[in-house]
N, C-alpha and C positions, 0 to 999 in steps of 0.2 A: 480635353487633354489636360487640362489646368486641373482640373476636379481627380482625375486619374491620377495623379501628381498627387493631390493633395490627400487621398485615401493611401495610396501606398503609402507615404510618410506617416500619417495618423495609425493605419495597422502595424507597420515597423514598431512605432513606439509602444503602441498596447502589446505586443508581443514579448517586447522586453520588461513592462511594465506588470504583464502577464506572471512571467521569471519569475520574479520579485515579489510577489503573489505566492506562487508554488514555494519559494526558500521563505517566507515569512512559516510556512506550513509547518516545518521545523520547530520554531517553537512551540506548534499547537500538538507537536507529538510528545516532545517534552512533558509538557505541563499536562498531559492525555497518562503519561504513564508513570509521571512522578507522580500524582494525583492519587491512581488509581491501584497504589502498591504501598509501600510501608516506607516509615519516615525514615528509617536505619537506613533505607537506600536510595532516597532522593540524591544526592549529591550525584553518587557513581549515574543514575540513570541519566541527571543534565549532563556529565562528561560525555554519555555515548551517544547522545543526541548531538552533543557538536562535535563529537569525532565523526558521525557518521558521514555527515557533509564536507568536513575537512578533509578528510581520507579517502572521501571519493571522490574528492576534486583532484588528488595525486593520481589514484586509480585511472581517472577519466581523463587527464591531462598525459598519463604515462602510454595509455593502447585505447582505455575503451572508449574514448570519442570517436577515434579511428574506426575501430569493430562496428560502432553505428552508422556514423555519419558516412562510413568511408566507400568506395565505387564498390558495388558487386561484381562487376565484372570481368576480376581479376580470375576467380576459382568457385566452386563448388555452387554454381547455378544460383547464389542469392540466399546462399546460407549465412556469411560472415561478409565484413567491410573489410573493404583493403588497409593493416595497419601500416601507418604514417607516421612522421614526428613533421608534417606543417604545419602545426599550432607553432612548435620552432623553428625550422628552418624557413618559411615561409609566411608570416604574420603579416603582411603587409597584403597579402592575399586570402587570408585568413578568412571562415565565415563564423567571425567572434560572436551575432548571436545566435547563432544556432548550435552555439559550441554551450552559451550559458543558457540556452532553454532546455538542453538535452540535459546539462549536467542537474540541474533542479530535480528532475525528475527523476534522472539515474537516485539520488540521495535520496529519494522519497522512497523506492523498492528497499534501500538495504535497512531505512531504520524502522519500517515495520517489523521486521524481525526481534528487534533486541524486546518489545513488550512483551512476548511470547514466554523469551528466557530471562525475562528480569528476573533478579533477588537472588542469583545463583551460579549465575556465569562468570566466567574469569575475566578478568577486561581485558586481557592481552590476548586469550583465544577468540575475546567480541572484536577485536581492531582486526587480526588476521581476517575473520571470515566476513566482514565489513567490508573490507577492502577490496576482496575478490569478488562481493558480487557487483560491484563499482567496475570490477577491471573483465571480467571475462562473462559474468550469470547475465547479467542486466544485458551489457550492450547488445550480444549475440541475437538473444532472445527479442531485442526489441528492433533489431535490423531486421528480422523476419516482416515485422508489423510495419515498420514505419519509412524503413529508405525504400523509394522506389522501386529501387532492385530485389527488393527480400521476395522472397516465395510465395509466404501467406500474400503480402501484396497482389504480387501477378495471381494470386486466386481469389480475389476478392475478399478477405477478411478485412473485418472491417473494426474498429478499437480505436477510435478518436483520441483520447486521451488516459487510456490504462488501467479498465477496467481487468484485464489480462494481462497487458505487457508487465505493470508494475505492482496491482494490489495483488492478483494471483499469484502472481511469481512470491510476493513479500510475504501472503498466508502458507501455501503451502513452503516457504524455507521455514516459515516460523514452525508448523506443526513438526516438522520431520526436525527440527531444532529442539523444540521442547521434549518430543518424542527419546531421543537421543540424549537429551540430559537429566533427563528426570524428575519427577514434581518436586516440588518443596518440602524441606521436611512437615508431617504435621498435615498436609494436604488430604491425603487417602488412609483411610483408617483401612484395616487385612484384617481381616482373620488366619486362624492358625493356616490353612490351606493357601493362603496370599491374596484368596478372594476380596475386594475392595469390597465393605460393607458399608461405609459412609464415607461422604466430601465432604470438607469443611472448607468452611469462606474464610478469605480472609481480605475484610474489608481495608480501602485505600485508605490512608491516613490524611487523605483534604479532597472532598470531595468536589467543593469548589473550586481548587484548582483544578479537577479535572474536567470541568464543564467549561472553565475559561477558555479549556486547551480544545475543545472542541467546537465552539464559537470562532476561536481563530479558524479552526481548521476548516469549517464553513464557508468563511469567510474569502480563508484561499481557495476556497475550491473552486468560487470563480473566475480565480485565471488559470489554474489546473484546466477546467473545463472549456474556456471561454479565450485563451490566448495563441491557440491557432486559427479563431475564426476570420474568417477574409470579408467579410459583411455584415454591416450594421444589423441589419434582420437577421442574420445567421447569429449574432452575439447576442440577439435580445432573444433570440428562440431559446441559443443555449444558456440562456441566464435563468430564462424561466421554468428549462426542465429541472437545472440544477435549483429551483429552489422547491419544486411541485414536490421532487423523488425523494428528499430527506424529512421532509416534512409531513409527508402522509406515512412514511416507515414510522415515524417517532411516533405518530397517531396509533397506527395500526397496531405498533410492539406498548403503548399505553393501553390500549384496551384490552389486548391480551393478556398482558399482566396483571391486569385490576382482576379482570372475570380469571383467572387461574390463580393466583393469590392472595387474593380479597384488599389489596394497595397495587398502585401503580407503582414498576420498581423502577428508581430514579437512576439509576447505573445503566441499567440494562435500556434504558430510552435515549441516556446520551449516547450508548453507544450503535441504538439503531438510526438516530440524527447520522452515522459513520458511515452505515452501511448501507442507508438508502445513495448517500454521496456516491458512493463506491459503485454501487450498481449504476447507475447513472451515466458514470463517466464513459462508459463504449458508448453507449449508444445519444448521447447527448444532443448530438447535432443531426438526429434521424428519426427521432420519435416526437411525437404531437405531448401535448397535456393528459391526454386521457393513458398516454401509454407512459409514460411519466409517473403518474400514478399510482398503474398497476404496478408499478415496476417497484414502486417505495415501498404499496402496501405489502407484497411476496419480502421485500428487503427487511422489512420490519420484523417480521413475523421469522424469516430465515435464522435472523442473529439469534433469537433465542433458542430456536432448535440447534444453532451450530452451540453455542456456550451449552447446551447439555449434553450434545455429544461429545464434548473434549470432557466432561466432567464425567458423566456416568456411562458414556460406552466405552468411549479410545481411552479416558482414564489419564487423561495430556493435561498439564496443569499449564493455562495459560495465564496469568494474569490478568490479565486485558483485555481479553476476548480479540486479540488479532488473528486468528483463527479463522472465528465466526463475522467480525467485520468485512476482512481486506479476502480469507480465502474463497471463502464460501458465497460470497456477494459480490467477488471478483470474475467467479464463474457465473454467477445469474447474471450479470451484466453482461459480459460477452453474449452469454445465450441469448439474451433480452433481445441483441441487433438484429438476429433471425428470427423474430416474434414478430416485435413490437412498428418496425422502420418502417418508413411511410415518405412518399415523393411530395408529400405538404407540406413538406417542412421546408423553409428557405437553405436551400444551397444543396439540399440531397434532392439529385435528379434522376438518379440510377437505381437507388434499394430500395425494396419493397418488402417487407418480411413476410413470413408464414401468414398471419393473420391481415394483411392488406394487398392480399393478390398475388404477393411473389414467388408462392410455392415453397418447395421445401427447401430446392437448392442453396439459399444464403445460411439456412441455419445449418447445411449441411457442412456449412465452409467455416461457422461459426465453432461447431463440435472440434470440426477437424483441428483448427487452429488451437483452442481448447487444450486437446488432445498433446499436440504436438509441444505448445509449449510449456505444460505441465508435466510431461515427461524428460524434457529437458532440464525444466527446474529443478525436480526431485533425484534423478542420476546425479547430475555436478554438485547439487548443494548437500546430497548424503555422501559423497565420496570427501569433498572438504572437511564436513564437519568430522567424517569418521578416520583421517589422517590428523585433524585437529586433537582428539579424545587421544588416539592411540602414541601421541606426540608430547604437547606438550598439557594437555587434559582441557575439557572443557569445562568443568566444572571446580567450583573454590570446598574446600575442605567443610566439615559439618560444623568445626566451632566457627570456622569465619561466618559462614550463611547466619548461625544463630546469632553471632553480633552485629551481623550485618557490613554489605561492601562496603560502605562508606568510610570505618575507619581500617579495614584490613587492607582495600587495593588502593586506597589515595588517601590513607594517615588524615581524616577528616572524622573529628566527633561526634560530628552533628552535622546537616544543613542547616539545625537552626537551633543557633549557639549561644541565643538571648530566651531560649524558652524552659521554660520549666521542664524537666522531665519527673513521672512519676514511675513506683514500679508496680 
């Protein structure tokens, strides 16, 4: 009983400790996309990265705590949580952390977005659409997965830590975002008929910072992955898928690049270190080592088919590759859990995926969910964005972009106002 006692209080605190983990990740997105874009708009990018948190702590505090956390049982079978204001009227009863592990992660879906449409977005239509998917996109969609009462639930989907709830939801707003505002100037060379004949790069201006920012994000990602486990052997499982799945993507998208380029390309590995994470996270606490793996080497190798499909097919100028990181590897993870799941792993006693006996039915519930919440995603966040454009615009004017956000939407010269600049 003593030992019972003394495990609930030890996971309590890794839980919160977990939190604190996922919100350090924040500045790994930061320093991920100030990095990984041009110096004229460092500054604006560190602004939206802590508005994205702040603003969804409003969001999250105003309904969408409620919309997650809150009974289903009110209406529509487990679609939506009953909204509440007992974070106010009732704080003494409160369940304070599960208000601050939700909200971690709500922040983490809205600010995959803004890497997508950096270098060119309004910051006042980035705070609107921020905020909304903090107060109604995120929580709805993630009551499905995660309260008891949600639907997906009662059908056995399965999404541990957001492979789907949160990175899919964040790529696909990012592409119908970037789709909807348009590349960069400079981005896609036309010919006369408008056919895009060439892409041009345009390399980040610190590439070190953006490999810092992905070592943090590493780093958090084992309490992303690892701070709802309820057993010592369950958290050492998922420690070790979460470090197996990034690590063999970074291998597998290094070899590929060296034999298709004749060098290994150093961007495009820290961002498959991203995407092996991302795939990982559904299935985290279900799959063995070997399925870990497999799961990193397909992650690896995915991110640079998604970065050439936003550049030479969709023709979506994403910066960052959040696209091909959090969308496209958001959906292989999900799928992964009706693959890869396996009853050998501590704490999963019920799933079995396609490839360890359990037939087709888990992946079937896997698509399904899939399905469901990427449809969801894509209606609410083109209707937002497309009252946002027709409003008050999404987009900054062509001399601002050419001199960059930094001194047009926050009267800022520079972020870095001791250095030399040349022309």
């Amino acid at each position: 009983m003593i030992m019972e006692d003394v495990s609930t209080i030890v996971f309590g605190v890794w839980f919160l400790v977990g939190a604190a983990l996922v919100f350090w990740m924040q500045a790994g997105f930061a320093m991920v996309e100030a990095g990984f874009t041009r110096a004229k708009n460092a500054g604006n990018i560190i602004m939206k990265n802590l508005m994205d948190f702040c603003l969804g702590t409003v969001s999250f505090m105003i309904l969408g705590s409620s919309l997650l956390i809150g009974s289903s049982d009110w209406a529509l079978g487990g679609f939506i949580g009953k909204p509440s204001l007992a974070l106010f009227l009732d704080y003494k009863n409160y369940d304070w952390s599960s208000f601050v592990f939700n909200l971690v992660f709500c922040a983490t879906a809205a600010t995959i977005v803004s890497g997508a449409m950096a270098e060119r977005t309004k910051f006042s239509a980035y705070c609107i659409y921020s905020a909304i998917i903090s107060l109604l996109i995120y929580p709805i969609e993630a009551h499905w997965i995660w309260n008891p009462g949600g639907w997906l639930v009662k059908l056995g989907f399965h999404d541990f830590a957001g492979s789907c709830a949160i990175h899919m939801v964040g790529g696909i707003s990012a592409l119908i975002g970037a789709a909807l505002l348009g590349s960069r100037i400079g981005k896609f060379k036309k010919d006369e008929t408008g056919k895009v004949v060439k892409v041009h790069t345009f390399p980040g201006h610190n590439l070190p910072l953006g490999a810092l920012g992905v070592f943090i994000l590493w780093f958090g990602w084992y309490g992303f992955n690892g701070a709802a486990a309820t057993s010592v052997e369950q958290l050492g499982s998922i420690f070790l898928t979460t470090t197996i799945a990034p690590a063999l993507a970074t291998v597998s998208c290094m070899i590929f690049t060296w034999l298709k380029y004749g060098k290994p390309d150093v961007s495009m590995c820290l961002n498959a270190s991203l995407a092996g994470l991302v795939a990982i996270t559904a299935p985290c606490d279900t799959v063995d080592a070997f399925g870990a793996a497999i799961i990193g080497i397909i992650a690896g190798l995915l991110v640079v088919f998604g970065v050439w499909l936003c550049d030479h097919a969709l023709h979506v100028d994403d910066p960052v590759g959040a696209v091909a990181v959090h969308g496209i590897n958001g959906i292989w993870g999900t799928i992964a859990v009706g693959l890869f799941s396996t009853t050998s792993v501590p704490g999963n006693d019920t799933l079995n995926g396609l490839f360890y006996g359990g037939g087709v039915h888990p992946l079937l519930i896997q698509l399904l969910g899939f399905v469901a919440v990427a449809a969801w995603t894509a209606v609410t966040i083109t209707i937002v964005f497309l009252i946002i454009k027709k409003t008050i615009g999404l987009r900054v004017s062509e001399e601002e972009e050419i001199k960059g956000l930094d001194p047009t939407e926050h009267g800022l010269p520079t972020a870095y106002a001791d250095f030399v600049t040349t022309k």
